[in-house]
C-alpha distance (Angstrom), angle and dihedral (degrees) to the residues before:
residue distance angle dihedral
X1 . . .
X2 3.81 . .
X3 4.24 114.1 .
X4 3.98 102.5 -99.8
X5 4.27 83.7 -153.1
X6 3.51 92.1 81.7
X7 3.20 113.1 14.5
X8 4.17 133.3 139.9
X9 4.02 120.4 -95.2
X10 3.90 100.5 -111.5
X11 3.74 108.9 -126.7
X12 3.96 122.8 -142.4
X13 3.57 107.8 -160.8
X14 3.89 119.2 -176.0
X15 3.91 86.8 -37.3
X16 4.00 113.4 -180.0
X17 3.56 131.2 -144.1
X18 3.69 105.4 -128.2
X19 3.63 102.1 163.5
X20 3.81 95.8 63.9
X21 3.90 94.3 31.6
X22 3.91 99.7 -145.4
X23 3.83 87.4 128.9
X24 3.94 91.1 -123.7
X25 3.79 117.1 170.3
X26 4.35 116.1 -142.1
X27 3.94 107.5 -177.2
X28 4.15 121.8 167.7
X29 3.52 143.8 80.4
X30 3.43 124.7 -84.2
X31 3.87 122.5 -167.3
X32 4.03 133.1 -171.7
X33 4.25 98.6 -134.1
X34 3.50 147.9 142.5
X35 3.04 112.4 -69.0
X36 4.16 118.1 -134.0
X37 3.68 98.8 -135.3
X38 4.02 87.1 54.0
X39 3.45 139.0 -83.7
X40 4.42 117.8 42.8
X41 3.78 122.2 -56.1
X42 3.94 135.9 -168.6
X43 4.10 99.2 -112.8
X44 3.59 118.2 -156.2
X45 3.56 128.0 -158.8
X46 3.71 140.1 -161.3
X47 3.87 76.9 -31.0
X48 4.22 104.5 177.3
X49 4.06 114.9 -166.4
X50 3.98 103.9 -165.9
X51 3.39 129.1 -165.7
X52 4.00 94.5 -4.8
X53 3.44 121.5 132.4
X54 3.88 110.5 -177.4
X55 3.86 133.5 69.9
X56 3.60 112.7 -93.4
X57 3.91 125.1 -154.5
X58 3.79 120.4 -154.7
X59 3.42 127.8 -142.8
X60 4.11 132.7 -169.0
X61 3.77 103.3 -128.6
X62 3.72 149.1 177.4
X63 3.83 116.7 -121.3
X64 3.79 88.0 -23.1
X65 3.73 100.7 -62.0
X66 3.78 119.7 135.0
X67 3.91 89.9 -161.6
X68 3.82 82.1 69.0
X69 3.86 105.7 39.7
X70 4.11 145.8 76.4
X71 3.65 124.1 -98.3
X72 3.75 98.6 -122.5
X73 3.90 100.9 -178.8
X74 3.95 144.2 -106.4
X75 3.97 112.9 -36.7
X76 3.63 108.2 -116.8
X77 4.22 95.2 -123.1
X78 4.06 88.7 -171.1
X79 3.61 95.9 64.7
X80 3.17 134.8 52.2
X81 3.69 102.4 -165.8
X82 4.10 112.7 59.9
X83 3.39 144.9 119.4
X84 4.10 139.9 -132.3
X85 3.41 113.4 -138.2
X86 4.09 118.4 -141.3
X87 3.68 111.8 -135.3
X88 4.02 105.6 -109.8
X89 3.45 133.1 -88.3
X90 3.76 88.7 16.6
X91 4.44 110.8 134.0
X92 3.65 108.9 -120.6
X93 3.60 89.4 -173.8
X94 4.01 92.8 101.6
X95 3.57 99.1 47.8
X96 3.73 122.0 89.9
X97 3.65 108.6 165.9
X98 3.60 141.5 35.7
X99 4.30 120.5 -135.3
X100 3.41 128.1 -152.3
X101 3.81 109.7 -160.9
X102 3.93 132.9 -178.8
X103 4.10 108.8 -98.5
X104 3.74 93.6 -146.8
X105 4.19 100.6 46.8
X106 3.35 96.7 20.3
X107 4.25 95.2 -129.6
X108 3.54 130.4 154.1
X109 3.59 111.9 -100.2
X110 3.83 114.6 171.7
X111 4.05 121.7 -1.1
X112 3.68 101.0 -162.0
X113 3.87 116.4 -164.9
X114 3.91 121.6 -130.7
């Protein structure tokens, strides 16, 4: 398990969503920080969702699995600058990616890597 204190922002770049095949087009960084307002937060930045039309919840996981993660909230689809906060006290340390999932159906969208 890599240290999350120092670790690299993990860049999306023009990544597609193959397993529901709408074509949709996530690009951005997205980096596991410290979060101003206290505790750690999930920062995006200059995150684009294109051609995506439903509400996607993300969750902090391990290895991908939302049986083993934290409901972070709604992404905000107007902006492409915001951040997710963590709630506080919780250890980050076995987390390693962050999954975006559909609201409605409840699929795996994007597993990005931390």
């Amino acid at each position: 398990m890599a240290d999350m204190s120092g670790q690299d922002p993990s860049e999306i770049i023009m990544a597609t969503v193959d397993e529901e095949r709408i074509g949709a087009t996530f690009s951005g960084t997205v980096i596991l920080g410290i979060d101003p307002e206290g505790g750690e937060a999930i920062a995006f930045r200059d995150f684009l969702i294109e051609d995506y039309k439903g509400e996607l919840t993300a969750y902090l996981a391990t290895d991908g699995d939302i049986k083993k993660s934290i409901d972070l909230g709604e992404l905000d689809h107007k902006n492409p600058n915001f951040r997710l906060p963590i709630p506080l006290g919780t250890d980050t340390s076995p987390y390693n990616t962050v999954v975006l999932s559909d609201k409605k159906s409840q699929k795996k969208i994007l597993t990005i890597d931390l």
